[in-house]
C-alpha positions in Angstrom: 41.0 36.5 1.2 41.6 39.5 3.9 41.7 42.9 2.3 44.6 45.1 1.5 46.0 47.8 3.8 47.7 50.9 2.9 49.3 52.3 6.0 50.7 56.0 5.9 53.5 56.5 9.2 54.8 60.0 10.2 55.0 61.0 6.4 56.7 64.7 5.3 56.1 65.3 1.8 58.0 68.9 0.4 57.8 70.6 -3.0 60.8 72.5 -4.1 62.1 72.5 -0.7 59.2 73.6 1.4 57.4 71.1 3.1 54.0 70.3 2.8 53.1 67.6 4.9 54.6 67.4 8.7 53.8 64.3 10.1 50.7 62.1 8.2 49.4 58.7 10.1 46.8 57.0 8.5 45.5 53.3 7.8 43.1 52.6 5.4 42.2 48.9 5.3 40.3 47.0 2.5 36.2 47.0 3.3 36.8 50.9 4.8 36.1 54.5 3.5 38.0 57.2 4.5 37.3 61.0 3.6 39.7 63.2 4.4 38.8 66.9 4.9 40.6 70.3 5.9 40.8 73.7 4.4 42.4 74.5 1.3 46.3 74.2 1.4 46.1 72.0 4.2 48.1 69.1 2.2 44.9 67.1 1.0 46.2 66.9 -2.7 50.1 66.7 -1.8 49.0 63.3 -0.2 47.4 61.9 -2.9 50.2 62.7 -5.1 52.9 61.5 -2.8 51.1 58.2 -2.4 50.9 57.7 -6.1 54.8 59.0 -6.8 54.3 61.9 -8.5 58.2 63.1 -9.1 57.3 66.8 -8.0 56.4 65.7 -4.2 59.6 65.0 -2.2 59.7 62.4 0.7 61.5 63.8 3.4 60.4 61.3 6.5 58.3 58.2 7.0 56.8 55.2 5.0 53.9 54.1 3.0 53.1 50.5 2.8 51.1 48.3 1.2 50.6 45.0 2.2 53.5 45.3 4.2 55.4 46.4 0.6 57.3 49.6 0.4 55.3 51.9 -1.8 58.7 54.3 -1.5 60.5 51.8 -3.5 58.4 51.7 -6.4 58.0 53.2 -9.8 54.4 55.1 -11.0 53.8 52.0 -12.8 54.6 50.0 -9.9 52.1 51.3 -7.1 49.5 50.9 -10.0 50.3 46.8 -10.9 50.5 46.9 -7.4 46.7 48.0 -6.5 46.6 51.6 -5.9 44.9 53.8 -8.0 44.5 57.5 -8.4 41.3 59.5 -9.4 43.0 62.6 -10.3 41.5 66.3 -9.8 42.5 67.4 -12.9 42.4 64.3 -15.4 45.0 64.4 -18.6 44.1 64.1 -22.2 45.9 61.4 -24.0 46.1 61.9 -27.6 45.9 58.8 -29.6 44.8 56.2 -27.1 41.1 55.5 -27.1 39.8 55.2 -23.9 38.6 51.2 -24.7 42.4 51.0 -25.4 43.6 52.8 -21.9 41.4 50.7 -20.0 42.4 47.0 -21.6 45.8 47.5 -21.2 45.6 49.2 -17.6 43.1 45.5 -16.4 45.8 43.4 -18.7 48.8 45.4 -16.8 47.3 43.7 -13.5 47.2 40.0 -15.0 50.2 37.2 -14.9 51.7 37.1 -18.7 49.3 34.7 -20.6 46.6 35.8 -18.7 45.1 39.1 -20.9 41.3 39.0 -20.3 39.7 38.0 -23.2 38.3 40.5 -25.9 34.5 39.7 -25.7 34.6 39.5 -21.7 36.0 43.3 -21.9 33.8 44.7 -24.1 31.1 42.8 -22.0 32.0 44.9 -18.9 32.9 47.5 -20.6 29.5 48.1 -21.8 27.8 46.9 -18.6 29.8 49.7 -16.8 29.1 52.2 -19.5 25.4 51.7 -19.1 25.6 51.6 -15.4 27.6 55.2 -15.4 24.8 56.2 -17.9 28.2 57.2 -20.3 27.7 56.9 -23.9 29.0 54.2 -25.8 30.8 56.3 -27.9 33.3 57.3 -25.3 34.9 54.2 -25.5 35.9 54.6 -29.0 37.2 59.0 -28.0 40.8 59.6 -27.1 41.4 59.4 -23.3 39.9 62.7 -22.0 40.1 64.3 -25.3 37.6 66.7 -25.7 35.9 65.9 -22.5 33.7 67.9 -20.4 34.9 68.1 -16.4 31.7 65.6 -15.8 32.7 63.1 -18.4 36.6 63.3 -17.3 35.1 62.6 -13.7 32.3 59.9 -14.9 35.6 58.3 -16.9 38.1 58.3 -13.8 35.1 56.0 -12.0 34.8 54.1 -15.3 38.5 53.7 -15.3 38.1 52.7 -11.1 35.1 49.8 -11.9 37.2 48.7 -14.5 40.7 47.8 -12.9 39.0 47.2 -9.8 41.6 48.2 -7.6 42.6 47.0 -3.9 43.0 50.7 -2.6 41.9 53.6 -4.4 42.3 57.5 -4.2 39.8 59.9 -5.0 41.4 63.6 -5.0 38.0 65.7 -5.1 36.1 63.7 -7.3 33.1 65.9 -6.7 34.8 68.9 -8.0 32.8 70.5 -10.6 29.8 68.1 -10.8 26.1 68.9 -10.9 24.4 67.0 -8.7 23.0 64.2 -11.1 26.6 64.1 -12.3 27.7 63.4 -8.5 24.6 61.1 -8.1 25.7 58.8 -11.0 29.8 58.8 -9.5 28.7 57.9 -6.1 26.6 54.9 -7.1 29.5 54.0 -9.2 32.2 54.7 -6.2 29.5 52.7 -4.1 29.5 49.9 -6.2 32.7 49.0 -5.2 32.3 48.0 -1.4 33.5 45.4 -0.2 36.2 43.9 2.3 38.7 43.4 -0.8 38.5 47.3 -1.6 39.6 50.3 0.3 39.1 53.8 0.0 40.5 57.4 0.5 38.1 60.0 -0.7 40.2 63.6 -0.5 36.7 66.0 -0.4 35.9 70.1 0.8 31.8 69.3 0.7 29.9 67.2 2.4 27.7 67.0 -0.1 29.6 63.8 -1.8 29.3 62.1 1.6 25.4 62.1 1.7 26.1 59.7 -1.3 29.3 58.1 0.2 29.1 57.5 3.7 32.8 56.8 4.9 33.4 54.7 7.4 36.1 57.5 8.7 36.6 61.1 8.7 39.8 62.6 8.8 40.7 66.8 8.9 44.1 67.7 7.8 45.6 71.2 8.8 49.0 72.4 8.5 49.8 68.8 7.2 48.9 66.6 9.7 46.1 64.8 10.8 44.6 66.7 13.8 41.1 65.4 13.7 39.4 62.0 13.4 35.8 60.9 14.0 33.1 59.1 12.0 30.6 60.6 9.4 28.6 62.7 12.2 32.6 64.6 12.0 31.5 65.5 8.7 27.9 66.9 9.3 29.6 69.2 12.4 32.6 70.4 9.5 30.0 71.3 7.2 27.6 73.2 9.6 29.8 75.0 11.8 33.0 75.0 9.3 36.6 74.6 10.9 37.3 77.4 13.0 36.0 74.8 16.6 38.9 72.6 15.9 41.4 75.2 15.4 39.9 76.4 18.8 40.1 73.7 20.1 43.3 72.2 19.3 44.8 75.9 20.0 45.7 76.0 16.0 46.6 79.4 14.3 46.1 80.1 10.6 49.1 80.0 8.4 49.4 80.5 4.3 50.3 77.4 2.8 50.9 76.3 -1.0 47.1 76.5 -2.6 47.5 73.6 -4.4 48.8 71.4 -1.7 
């Protein structure tokens, strides 16, 4: 079976009437790994969230598709049934829902009616991904996020990614915040999903998550648009020499943008 694609075309995204992104291209087909890049306010986050349908993120111009589906037309709930998934930044605490709950509901959300995955084949995975993501057991029985450290929100958002095993997934500065054998142990997990059935977007400022992740592609964003594309050697030149050749080069000038775009 051929992979998924998400395509992106001539997307403008605004919040509360000022608009973020001016113009996004971008394909991302199952078996690829893209990292996008660019300096902060640049419209990394803003197209993470557009993608997903958060209601704050207005789209002004152009289409997202996915599998040839509009993604435009679709409810939250929708995009997710529908393969995409979002690793957020900034994960949420859900009071009351154990994360073992979370995560049979979210694989059973993707299944036909009649077709819940069985109890003892959860918790088998379950616990294999646990011990793979070197998480303890009791996290499974916690409240979603409740009481989490910012490494075991993070190591949960790839438990939660193994565990619904997604067509295309987006990962909006998953490094953020992680010591290094935090970021080893996410990678491997984030690594163990290759393959030609699974795509990914990985929204990063470091390339020190891509010496664990090689991407396939390397995007830059500034001033909301894609300006810049290469392969992982793009990457290694961004992190050495920063961004000021590209704004040279492409004749860019610096403007102040929203800091959480």
């Amino acid at each position: 079976m051929a992979g998924s694609t998400l395509e992106i075309k001539n997307l403008h995204v605004s919040i509360e009437g000022k608009e973020i992104l001016k113009g996004v291209n971008l394909t991302i087909k199952g078996g690829e790994f893209h990292a996008v890049m660019g300096p902060n306010g640049t419209g990394k986050s803003t197209l993470a969230s557009a993608i997903m349908g958060h209601p704050k993120y207005e789209v002004t111009e152009g289409s997202i598709l996915l599998n040839g589906e509009d993604v435009l037309e679709m409810e939250v709930d929708e995009r997710a049934r529908a393969g995409l998934f979002l690793a957020m930044q900034y994960p949420s605490e859900i009071s009351g829902v154990t994360t073992s709950d979370f995560l049979r509901s979210a694989i059973n959300a993707r299944r036909e009616e009649g077709d819940e995955i069985p109890l003892m084949k959860f918790i088998k995975g379950l616990d294999a991904d646990l011990d793979f993501l070197e998480i303890d057991k009791s996290m499974a029985t916690r409240y979603l996020n409740e009481g989490f450290s910012g490494g075991e929100k993070k190591r949960n958002e790839i438990l939660q990614l193994m565990q619904i095993q997604p067509d295309i997934a987006i990962l909006d500065e998953i490094d953020s915040g992680l010591d290094i054998d935090a970021l080893k142990v996410v990678s491997k997990g984030i690594n163990k999903m290759r393959g030609e059935n699974f795509g990914c977007l990985i929204i990063t400022h470091y390339q020190r998550l891509l010496n664990y992740i090689t991407p396939d592609h390397v995007h830059v964003m500034m001033q909301g648009r894609v300006v810049k594309s290469g392969g992982p050697e793009l990457a290694h030149r961004l992190e050495a020499e920063g961004y000021d050749w590209i704004k040279e080069e492409l004749g860019i000038e610096d403007e102040t943008v929203e800091q959480n775009a």
